[in-house]
C-alpha positions in Angstrom: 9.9 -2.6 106.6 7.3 -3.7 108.8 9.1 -7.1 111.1 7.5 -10.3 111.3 7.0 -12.6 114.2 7.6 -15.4 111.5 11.4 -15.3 109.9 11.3 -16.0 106.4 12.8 -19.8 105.4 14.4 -20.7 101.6 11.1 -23.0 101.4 8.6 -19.9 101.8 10.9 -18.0 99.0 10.6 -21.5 97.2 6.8 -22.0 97.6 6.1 -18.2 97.0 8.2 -18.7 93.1 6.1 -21.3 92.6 2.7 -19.9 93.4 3.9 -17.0 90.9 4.5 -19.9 88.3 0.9 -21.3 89.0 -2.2 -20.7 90.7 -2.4 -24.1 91.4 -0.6 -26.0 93.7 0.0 -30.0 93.5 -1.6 -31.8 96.0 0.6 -34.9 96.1 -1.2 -38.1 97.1 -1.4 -39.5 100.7 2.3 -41.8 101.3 0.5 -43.6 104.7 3.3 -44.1 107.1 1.4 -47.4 108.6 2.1 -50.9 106.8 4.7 -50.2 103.6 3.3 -51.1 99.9 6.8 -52.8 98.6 9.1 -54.2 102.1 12.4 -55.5 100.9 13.8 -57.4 103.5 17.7 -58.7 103.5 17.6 -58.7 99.9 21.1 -60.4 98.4 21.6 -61.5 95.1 24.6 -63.3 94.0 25.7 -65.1 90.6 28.6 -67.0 88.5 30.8 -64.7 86.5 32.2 -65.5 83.4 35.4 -66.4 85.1 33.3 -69.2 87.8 33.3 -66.6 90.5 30.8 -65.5 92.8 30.0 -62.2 92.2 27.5 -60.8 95.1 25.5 -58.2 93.2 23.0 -57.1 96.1 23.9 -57.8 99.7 21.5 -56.9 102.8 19.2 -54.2 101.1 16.5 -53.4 103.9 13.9 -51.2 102.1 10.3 -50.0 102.9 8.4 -48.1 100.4 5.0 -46.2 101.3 1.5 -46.7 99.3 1.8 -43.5 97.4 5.4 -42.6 97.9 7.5 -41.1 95.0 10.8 -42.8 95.6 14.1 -42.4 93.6 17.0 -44.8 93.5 20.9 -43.2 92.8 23.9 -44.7 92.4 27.0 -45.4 90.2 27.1 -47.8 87.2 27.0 -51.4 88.3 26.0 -51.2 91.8 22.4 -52.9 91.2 19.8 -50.3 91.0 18.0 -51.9 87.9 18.5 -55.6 88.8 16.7 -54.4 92.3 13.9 -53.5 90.4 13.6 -56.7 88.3 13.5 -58.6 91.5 10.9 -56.0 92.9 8.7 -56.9 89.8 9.5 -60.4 89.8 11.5 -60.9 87.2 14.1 -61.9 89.0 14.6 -64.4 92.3 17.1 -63.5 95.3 19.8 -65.5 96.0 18.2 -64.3 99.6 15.9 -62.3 101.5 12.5 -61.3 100.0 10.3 -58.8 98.6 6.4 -58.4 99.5 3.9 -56.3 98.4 1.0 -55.4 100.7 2.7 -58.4 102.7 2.5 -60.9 100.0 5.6 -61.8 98.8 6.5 -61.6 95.5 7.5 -65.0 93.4 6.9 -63.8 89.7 5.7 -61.4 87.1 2.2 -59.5 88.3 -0.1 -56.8 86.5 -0.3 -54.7 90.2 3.6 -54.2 89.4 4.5 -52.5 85.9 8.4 -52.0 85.0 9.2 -49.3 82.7 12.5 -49.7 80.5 14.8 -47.3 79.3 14.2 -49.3 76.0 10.5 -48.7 75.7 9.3 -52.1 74.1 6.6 -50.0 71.9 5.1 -52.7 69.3 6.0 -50.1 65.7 3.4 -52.3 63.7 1.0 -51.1 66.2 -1.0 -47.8 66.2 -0.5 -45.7 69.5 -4.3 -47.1 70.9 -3.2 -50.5 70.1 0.3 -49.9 71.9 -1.7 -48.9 75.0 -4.6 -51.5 74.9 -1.6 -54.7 74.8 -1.9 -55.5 78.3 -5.1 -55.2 78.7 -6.0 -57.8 75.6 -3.2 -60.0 77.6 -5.1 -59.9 80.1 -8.8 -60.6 78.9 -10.3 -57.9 79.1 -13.1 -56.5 76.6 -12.6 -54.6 73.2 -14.8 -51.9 74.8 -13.2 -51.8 78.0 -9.7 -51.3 76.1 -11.1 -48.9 74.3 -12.2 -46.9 77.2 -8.9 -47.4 79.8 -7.2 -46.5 75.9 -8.8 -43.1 75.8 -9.0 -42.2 79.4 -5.0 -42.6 79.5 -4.1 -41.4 76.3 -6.1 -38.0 77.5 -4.3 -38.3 80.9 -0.3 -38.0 79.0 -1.8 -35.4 76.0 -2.1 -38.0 73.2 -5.7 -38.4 71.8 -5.3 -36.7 68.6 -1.9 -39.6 68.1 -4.1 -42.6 68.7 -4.1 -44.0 65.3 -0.4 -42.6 64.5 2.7 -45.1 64.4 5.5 -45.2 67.2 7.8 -44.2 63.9 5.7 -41.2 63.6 6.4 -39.8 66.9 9.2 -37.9 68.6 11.0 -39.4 71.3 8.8 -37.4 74.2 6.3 -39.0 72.6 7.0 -42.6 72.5 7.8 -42.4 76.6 4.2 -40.6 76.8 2.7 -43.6 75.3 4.8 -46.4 77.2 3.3 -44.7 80.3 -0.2 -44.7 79.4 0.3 -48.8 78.3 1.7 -48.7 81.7 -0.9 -46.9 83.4 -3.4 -48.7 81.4 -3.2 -51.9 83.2 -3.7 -50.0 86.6 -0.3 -51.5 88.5 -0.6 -50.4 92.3 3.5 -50.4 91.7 5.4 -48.4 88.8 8.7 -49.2 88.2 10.9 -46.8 86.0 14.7 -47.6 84.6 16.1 -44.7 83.9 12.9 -43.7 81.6 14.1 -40.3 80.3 18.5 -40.8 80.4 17.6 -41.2 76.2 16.0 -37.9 75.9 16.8 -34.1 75.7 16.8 -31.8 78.2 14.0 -29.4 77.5 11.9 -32.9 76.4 12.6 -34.5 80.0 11.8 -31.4 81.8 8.1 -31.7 80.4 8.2 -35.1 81.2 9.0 -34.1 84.8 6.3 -31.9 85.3 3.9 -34.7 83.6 4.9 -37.1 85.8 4.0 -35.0 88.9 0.7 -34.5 88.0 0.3 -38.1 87.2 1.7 -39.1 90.0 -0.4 -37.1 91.9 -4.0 -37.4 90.3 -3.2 -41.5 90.6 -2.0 -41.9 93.9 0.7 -44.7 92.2 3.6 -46.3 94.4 6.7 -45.4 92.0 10.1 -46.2 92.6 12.4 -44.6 90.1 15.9 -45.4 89.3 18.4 -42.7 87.6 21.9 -41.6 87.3 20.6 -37.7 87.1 20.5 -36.8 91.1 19.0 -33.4 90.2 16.5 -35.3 88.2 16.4 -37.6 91.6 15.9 -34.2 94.2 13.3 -33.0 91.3 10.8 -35.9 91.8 11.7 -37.6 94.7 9.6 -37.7 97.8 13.1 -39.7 99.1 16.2 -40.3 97.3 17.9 -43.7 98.2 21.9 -43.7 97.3 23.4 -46.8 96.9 27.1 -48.4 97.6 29.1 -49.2 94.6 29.2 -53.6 94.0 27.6 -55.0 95.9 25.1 -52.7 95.9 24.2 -51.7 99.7 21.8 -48.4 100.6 24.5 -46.1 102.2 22.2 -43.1 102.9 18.7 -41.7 102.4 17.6 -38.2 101.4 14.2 -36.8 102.7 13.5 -34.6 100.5 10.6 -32.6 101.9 10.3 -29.1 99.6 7.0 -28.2 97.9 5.8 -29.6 94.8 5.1 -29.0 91.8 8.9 -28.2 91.8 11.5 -26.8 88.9 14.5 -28.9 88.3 16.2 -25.4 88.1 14.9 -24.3 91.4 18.2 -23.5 94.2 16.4 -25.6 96.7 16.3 -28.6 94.5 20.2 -27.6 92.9 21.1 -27.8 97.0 19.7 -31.1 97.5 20.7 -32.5 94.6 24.3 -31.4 95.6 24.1 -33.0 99.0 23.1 -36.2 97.2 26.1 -36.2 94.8 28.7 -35.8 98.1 27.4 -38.6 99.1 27.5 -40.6 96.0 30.7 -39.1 94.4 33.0 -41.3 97.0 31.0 -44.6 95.1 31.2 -42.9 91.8 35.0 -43.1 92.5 35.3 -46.7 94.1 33.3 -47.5 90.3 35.8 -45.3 87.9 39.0 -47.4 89.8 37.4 -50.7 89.0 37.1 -49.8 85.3 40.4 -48.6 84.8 42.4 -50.7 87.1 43.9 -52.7 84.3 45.0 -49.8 82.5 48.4 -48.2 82.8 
């Protein structure tokens, strides 16, 4: 064997795999380290319980998000990951703090920031076209416009030939194909996702992984992704935020700087993924106590 000047790391094994998986590689979009897209600054959120107590659901969350960054939000049940997404779109207010996007803060709902629900809000009376084409007719735009931004996004998530099927006529892949194209559709500088794929199977969200990449990357959209699936999290993250069981602080942040496209199956991703969970498992704990501290 003939030695290198160069050792060999995991990530040229990695990228090597993954060249022999495709000839081409994915060029992810340009996350600009100068002013952040989404700035979160001292975010707290507190409300009445059913008992009259405060109960402070957020408290002191300092986040910066780049134009074009994949990030991906962990943490255990309860802690606040989705309700930090409401108030990132504006469906919610803080109790304090504030959220901006390119350094306008947010005070409502807005078409440049597009939540995506685990519950997927598909209209069934609707045809798939019409599904997509919802916000746009909100928002006054043309019937031939629609039609266009319908077809180019419907092409762009593989569903052209389903246009004129019915939401009850597709499989569950299917349906969170076409709530991304609606979402897409409206072009939102900012996509929010809830847990979008917890619902499906596994070989189904694995295709949705690999869609989502290339999305991702021919767009160039911000997205900020919440899950409870941290290899799901390592997979498309181009960070990983954990979060502190109630109230809901960020305890650490993962860089997680391997080559795309990746495999959820890949050992590089499997060893972030289990760096993640040590962190997180101590929170996952602190939630499992809460539950069951009533119980004998």
């Amino acid at each position: 064997m003939i030695p290198s000047s160069n050792p060999v790391t995991a990530s040229d094994v990695y990228a090597a795999d993954n060249r022999s998986k495709s000839n081409l590689a994915l060029v992810r979009p340009d996350a600009s380290p100068a002013e952040p897209k989404v700035c979160v600054r001292n975010l707290s959120l507190s409300y009445s319980s059913t008992k009259g107590d405060r109960l402070l659901a957020l408290d002191g969350i300092d986040l910066k998000v780049r134009t074009g960054e994949f990030l991906c939000i962990v943490g255990p049940s309860g802690c606040g990951k989705s309700t930090l997404l409401h108030i990132i779109t504006g469906l919610h207010h803080p109790t304090s703090g504030s959220v901006s996007v390119d350094d306008k803060i947010v005070d409502g709902p807005s078409t440049s920031r597009i939540l995506i629900f685990q519950e997927l809000g598909l209209f069934p009376w609707l045809t798939v076209a019409d599904n997509v084409e919802f916000g746009l007719k909100m928002a006054g735009v043309s019937s031939s416009e629609r039609r266009d931004k319908a077809a180019h996004y419907l092409r762009m998530v593989h569903l052209s030939q389903f246009r004129e099927s019915y939401i009850h006529q597709l499989s569950g892949g299917m349906r969170q194909r076409v709530a991304l194209a609606r979402a897409l559709a409206t072009e939102p500088d900012v996509l929010l996702m809830d847990e979008p794929f917890a619902a499906l199977d596994a070989q189904t969200r694995d295709i949705l992984h690999d869609e989502l990449e290339r999305i991702w990357a021919d767009t160039g959209r911000t997205i900020i992704f919440v899950t409870h699936n941290v290899r799901e999290a390592a997979r498309l993250g181009d960070r990983v935020i954990v979060m502190t069981f109630r109230p809901g602080r960020i305890k650490r942040e993962f860089l997680v700087d391997l080559p795309r496209p990746r495999q959820i199956e890949d050992s590089l991703v499997a060893g972030m993924a289990r760096d993640i969970l040590e962190e997180l498992r101590a929170e996952i704990n602190k939630s499992l106590e809460q539950e069951y501290r009533h119980q004998p």
